[in-house]
FITOR-442213 format. One record per residue (C-alpha): residue number from 1; x, y, z; chain; residue in three letters. Coordinates in nm, 4 decimals. Layout:
BEGIN
{NUM, {X, Y, Z}, A, ALA};
...
This chain:
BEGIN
{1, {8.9007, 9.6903, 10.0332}, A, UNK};
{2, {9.0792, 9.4936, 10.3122}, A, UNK};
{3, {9.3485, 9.6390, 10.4959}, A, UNK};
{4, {9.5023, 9.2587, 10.5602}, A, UNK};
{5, {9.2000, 9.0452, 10.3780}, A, UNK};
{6, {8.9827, 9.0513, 10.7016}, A, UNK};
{7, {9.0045, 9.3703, 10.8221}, A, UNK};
{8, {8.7197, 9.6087, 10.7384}, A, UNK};
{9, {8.7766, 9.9903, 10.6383}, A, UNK};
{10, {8.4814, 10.1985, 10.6886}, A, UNK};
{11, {8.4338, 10.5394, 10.6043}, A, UNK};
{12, {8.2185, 10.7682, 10.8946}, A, UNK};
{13, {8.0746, 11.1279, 10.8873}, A, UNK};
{14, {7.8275, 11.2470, 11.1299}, A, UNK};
{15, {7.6596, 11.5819, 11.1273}, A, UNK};
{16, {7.4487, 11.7250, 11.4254}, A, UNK};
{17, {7.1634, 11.8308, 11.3861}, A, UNK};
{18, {6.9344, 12.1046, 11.5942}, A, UNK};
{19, {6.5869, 12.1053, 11.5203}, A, UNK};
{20, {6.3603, 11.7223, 11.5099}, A, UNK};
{21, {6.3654, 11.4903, 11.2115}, A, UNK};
{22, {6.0732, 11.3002, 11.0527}, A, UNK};
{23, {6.1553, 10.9723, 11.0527}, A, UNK};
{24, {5.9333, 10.9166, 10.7215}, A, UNK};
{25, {6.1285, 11.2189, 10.5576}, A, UNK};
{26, {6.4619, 11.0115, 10.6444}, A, UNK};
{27, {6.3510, 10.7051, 10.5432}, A, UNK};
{28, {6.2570, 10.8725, 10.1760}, A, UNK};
{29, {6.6257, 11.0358, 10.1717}, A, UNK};
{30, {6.7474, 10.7231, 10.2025}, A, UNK};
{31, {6.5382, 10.6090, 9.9448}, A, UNK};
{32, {6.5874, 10.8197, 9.6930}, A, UNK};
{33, {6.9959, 10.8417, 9.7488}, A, UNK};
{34, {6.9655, 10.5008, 9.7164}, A, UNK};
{35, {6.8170, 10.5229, 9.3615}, A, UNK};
{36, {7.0269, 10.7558, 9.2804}, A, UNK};
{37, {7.3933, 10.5955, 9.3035}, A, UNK};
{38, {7.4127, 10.2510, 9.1797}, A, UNK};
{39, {7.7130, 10.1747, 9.4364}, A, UNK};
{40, {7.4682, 10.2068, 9.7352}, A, UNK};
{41, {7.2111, 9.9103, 9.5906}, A, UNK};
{42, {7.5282, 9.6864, 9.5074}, A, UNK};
{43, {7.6530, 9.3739, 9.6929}, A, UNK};
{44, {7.9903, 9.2106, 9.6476}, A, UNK};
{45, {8.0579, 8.8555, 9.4634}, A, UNK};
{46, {8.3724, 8.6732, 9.5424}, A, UNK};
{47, {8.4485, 8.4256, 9.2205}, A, UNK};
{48, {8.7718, 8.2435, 9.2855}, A, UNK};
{49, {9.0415, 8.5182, 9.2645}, A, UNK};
{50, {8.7506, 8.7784, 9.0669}, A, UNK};
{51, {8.6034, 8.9872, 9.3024}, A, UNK};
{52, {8.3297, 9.2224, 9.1568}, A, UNK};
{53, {8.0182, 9.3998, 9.1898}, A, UNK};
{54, {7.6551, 9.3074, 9.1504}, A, UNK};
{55, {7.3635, 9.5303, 9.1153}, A, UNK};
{56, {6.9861, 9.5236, 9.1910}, A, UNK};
{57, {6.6574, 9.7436, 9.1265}, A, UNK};
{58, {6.5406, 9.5740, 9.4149}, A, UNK};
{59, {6.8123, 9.6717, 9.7342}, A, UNK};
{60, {6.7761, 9.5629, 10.0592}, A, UNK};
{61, {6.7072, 9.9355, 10.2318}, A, UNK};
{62, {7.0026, 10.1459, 10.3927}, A, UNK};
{63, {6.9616, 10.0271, 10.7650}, A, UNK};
{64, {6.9047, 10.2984, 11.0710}, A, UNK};
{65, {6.9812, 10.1871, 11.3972}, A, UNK};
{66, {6.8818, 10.4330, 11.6588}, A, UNK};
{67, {7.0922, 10.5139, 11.9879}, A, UNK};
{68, {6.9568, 10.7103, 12.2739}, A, UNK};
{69, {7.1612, 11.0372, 12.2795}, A, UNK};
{70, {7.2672, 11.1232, 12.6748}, A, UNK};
{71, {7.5297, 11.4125, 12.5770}, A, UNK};
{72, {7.7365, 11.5739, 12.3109}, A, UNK};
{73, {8.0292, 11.3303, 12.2960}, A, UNK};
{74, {7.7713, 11.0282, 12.2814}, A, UNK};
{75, {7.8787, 11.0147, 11.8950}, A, UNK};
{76, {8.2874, 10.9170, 11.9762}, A, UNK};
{77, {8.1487, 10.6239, 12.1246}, A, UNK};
{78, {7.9641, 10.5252, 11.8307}, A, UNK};
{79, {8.2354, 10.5812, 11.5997}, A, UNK};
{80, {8.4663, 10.3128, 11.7689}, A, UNK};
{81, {8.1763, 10.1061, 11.7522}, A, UNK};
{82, {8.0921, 10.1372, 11.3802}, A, UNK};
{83, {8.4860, 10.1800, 11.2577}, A, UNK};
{84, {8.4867, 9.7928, 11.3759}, A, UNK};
{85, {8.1566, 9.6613, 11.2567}, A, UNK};
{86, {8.1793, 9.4720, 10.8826}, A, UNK};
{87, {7.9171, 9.5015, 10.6340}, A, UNK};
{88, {7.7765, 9.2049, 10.4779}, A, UNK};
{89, {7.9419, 9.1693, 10.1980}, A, UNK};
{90, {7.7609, 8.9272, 9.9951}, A, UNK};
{91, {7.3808, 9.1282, 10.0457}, A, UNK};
{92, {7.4192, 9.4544, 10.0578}, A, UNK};
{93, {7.4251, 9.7854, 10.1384}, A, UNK};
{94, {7.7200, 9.9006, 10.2021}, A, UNK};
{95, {7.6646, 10.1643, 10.3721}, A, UNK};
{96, {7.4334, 10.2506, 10.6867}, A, UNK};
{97, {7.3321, 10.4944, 10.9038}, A, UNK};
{98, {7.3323, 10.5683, 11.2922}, A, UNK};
{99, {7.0783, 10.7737, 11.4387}, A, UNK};
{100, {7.1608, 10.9034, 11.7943}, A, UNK};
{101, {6.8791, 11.0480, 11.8739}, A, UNK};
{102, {6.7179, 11.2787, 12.1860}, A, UNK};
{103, {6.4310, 11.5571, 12.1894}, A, UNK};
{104, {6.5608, 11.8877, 12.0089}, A, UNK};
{105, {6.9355, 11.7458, 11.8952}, A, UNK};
{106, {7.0389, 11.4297, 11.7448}, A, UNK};
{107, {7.3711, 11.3432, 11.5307}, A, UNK};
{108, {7.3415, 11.1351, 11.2219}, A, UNK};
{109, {7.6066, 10.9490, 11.1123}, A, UNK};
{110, {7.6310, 10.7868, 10.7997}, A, UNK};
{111, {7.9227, 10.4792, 10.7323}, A, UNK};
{112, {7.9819, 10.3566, 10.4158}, A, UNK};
{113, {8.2170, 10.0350, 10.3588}, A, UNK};
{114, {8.5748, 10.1986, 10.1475}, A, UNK};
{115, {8.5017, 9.9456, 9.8630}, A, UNK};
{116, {8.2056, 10.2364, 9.7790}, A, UNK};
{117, {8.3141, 10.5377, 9.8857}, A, UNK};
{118, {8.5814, 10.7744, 10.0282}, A, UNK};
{119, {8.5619, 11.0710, 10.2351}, A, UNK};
{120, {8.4959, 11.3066, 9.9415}, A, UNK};
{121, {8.1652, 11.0931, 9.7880}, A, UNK};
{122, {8.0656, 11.0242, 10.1567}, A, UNK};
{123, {8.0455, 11.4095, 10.2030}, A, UNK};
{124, {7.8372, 11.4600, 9.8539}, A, UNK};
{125, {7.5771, 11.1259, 9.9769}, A, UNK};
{126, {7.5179, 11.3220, 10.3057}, A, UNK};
{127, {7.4427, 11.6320, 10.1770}, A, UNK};
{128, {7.2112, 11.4876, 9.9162}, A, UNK};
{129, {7.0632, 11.2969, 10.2689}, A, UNK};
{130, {6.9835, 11.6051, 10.4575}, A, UNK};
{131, {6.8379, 11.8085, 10.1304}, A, UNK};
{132, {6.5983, 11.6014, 10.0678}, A, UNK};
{133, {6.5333, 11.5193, 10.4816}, A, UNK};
{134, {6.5004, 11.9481, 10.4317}, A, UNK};
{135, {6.2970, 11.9445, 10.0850}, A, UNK};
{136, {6.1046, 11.5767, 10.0395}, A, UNK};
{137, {5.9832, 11.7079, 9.6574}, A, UNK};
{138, {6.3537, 11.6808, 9.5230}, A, UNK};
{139, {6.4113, 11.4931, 9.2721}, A, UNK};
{140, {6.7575, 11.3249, 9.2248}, A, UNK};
{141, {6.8358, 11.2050, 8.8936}, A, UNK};
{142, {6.9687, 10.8134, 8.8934}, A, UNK};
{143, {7.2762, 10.7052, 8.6837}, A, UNK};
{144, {7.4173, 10.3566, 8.5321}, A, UNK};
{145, {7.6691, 10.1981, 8.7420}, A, UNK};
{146, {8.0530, 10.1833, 8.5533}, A, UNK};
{147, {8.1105, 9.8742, 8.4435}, A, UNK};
{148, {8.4820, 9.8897, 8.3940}, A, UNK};
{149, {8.7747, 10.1447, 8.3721}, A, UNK};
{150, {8.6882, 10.2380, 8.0350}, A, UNK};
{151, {8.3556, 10.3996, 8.1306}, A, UNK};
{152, {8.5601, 10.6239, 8.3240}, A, UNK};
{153, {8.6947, 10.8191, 8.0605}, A, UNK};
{154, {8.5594, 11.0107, 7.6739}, A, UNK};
{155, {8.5497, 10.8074, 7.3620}, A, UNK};
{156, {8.7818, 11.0812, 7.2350}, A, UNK};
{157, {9.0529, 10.9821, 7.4987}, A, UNK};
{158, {8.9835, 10.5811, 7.3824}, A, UNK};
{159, {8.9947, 10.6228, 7.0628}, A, UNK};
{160, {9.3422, 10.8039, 7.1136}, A, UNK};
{161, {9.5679, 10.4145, 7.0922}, A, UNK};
{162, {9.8455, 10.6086, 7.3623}, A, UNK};
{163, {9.5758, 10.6778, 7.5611}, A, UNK};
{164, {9.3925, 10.3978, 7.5628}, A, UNK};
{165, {9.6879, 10.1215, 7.5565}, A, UNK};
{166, {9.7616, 10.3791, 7.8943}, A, UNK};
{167, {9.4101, 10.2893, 8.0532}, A, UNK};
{168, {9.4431, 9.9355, 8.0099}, A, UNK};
{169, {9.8036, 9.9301, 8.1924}, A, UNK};
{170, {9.6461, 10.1205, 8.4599}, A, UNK};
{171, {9.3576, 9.8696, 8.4910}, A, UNK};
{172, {9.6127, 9.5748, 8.4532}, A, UNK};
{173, {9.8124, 9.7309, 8.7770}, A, UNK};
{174, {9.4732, 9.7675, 8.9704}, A, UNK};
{175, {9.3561, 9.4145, 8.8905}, A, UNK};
{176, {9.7573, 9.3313, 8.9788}, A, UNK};
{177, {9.7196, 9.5550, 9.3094}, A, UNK};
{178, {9.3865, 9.4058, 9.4411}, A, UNK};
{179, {9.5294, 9.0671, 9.4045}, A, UNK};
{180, {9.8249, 9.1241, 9.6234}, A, UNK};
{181, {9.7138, 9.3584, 9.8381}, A, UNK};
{182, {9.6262, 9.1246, 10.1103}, A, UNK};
{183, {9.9669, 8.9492, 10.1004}, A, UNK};
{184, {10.1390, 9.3167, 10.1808}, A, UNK};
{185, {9.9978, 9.4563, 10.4231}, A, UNK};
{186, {9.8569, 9.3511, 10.7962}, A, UNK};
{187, {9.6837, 9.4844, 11.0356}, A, UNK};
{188, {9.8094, 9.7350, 11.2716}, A, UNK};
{189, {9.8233, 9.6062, 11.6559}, A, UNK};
{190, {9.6007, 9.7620, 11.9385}, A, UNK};
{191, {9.2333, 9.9346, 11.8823}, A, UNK};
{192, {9.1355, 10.2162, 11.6859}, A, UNK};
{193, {9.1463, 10.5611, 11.7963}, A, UNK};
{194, {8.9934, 10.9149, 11.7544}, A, UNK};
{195, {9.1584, 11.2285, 11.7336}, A, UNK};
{196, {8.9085, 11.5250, 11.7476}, A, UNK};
{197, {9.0701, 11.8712, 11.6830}, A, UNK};
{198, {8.8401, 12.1704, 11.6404}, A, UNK};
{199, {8.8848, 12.5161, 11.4982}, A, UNK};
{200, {8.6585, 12.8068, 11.5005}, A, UNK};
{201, {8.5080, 13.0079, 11.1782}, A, UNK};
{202, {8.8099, 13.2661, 11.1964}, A, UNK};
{203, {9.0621, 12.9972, 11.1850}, A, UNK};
{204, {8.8776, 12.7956, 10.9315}, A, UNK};
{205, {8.8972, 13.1540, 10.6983}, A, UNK};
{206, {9.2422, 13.1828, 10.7893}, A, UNK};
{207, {9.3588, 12.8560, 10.6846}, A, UNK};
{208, {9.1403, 12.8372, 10.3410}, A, UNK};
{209, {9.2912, 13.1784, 10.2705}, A, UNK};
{210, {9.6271, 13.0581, 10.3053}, A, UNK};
{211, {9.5689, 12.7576, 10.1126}, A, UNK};
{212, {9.4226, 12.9044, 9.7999}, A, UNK};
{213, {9.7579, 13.1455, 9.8311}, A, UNK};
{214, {9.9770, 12.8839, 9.8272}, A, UNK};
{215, {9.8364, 12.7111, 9.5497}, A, UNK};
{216, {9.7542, 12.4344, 9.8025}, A, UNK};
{217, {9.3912, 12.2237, 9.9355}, A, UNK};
{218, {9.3456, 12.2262, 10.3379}, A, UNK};
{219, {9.2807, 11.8858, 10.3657}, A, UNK};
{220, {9.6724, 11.8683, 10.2499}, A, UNK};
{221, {9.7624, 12.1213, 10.4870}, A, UNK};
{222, {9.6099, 11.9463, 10.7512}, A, UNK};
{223, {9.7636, 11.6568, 10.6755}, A, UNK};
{224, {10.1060, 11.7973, 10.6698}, A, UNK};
{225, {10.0499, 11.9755, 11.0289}, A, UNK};
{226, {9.9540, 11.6110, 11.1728}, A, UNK};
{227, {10.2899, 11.4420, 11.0611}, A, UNK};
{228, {10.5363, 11.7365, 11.1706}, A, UNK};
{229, {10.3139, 11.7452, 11.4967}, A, UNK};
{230, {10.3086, 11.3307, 11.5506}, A, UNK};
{231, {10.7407, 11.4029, 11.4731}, A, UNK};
{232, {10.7974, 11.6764, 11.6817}, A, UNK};
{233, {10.5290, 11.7110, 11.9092}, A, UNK};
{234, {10.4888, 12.0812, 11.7922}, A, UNK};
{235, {10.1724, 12.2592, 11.7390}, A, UNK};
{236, {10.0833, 12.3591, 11.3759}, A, UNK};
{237, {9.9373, 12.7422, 11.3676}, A, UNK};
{238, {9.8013, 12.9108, 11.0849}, A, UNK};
{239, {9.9790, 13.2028, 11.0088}, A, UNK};
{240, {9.7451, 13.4808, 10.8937}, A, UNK};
């Protein structure tokens, strides 16, 4: 996933943590989250106009590249950094992990290329990361990968000829999509940027309780609040 057929879209989270890490209980999170989600061992093969992926038992290992942490906002810097830096493609994995590190505090931050994940599944991969940094005995249970649209979705709703003459549109517009997608769009101008808003655990409360009354998800919410603010240069406020 290209936003103009060069340009590469990576997904970031970063959690801080208080307390040290082992670096052999990282390296066996990794490990096992690894074995666990076939996506993370896969590597991309570009055939003419088929682009698709492959998988291996045998994965090059999720990297960690470890920064010297100096201060709190050490991790901003990073971010730019890593927003900018492309996976390779062809070997694998696509996703990574930055370790800014100092005696008592460190952030990890964990970037996966978009072709693998999105903000949700980066959120679940992290907190599978840090259980088993917490607990090294858990087990996670591996998968197969999906092998097409199809495997998406009960025999029950294939076997249903609506459904399934449905499912193979859909695939037919994503095939359609993915092919074209680099002739539509290009890249924005200028560098990336980072806007970090924070709210406290009253606010958080406040806005999850208004969301679940309106029949609505924060992240939406959110979202709405950034375009009214970027149009009218008003503040959003949760009204409790």
């Amino acid at each position: 996933m290209y936003v103009d057929g060069h340009t590469p879209v990576n997904c970031i989270i970063t959690a801080r943590i208080h307390g040290d890490i082992a670096v052999d209980d990282l390296q066996l999170a990794l490990k096992k989250v690894q074995s666990k989600h076939p996506l993370l061992r896969a590597n991309v093969v570009e055939e003419g106009s088929q682009v698709y992926f492959s998988f291996t038992e045998n994965p090059l290992k999720i990297p960690v590249r470890v920064v010297q942490r100096n201060s709190d906002e050490d991790w901003r810097n990073v971010t730019a950094t890593e927003w900018k830096a492309p996976f390779n493609m062809n070997e694998g994995p696509l996703v990574r992990m930055v370790w800014i590190k100092s005696e008592g505090v460190s952030e990890l931050m964990l970037i996966g290329h978009h072709c693998v994940c999105d903000g949700t599944s980066l959120i679940t991969i992290f907190r599978e990361i840090l259980q088993v940094v917490d607990q090294p005995d858990v087990q996670l249970t591996p998968y197969p990968p999906f092998q097409s649209l199809q495997d998406l979705f009960p025999q029950e709703v294939l076997s249903d000829l609506k459904m399934a003459l449905l499912v193979k549109v859909k695939a037919a517009l994503l095939r359609l999509f993915a092919l074209t997608v680099k002739a539509v769009y290009a890249s924005p101008p200028g560098e990336h940027y980072l806007i970090y808003w924070q709210a406290g655990s009253k606010e958080s409360a406040a806005l999850v309780q208004r969301c679940k009354a309106e029949g609505t998800t924060p992240y939406a919410a959110m979202c709405v609040c950034f375009f009214i603010g970027i149009s009218s240069s008003k503040q959003c406020q949760v009204q409790e």
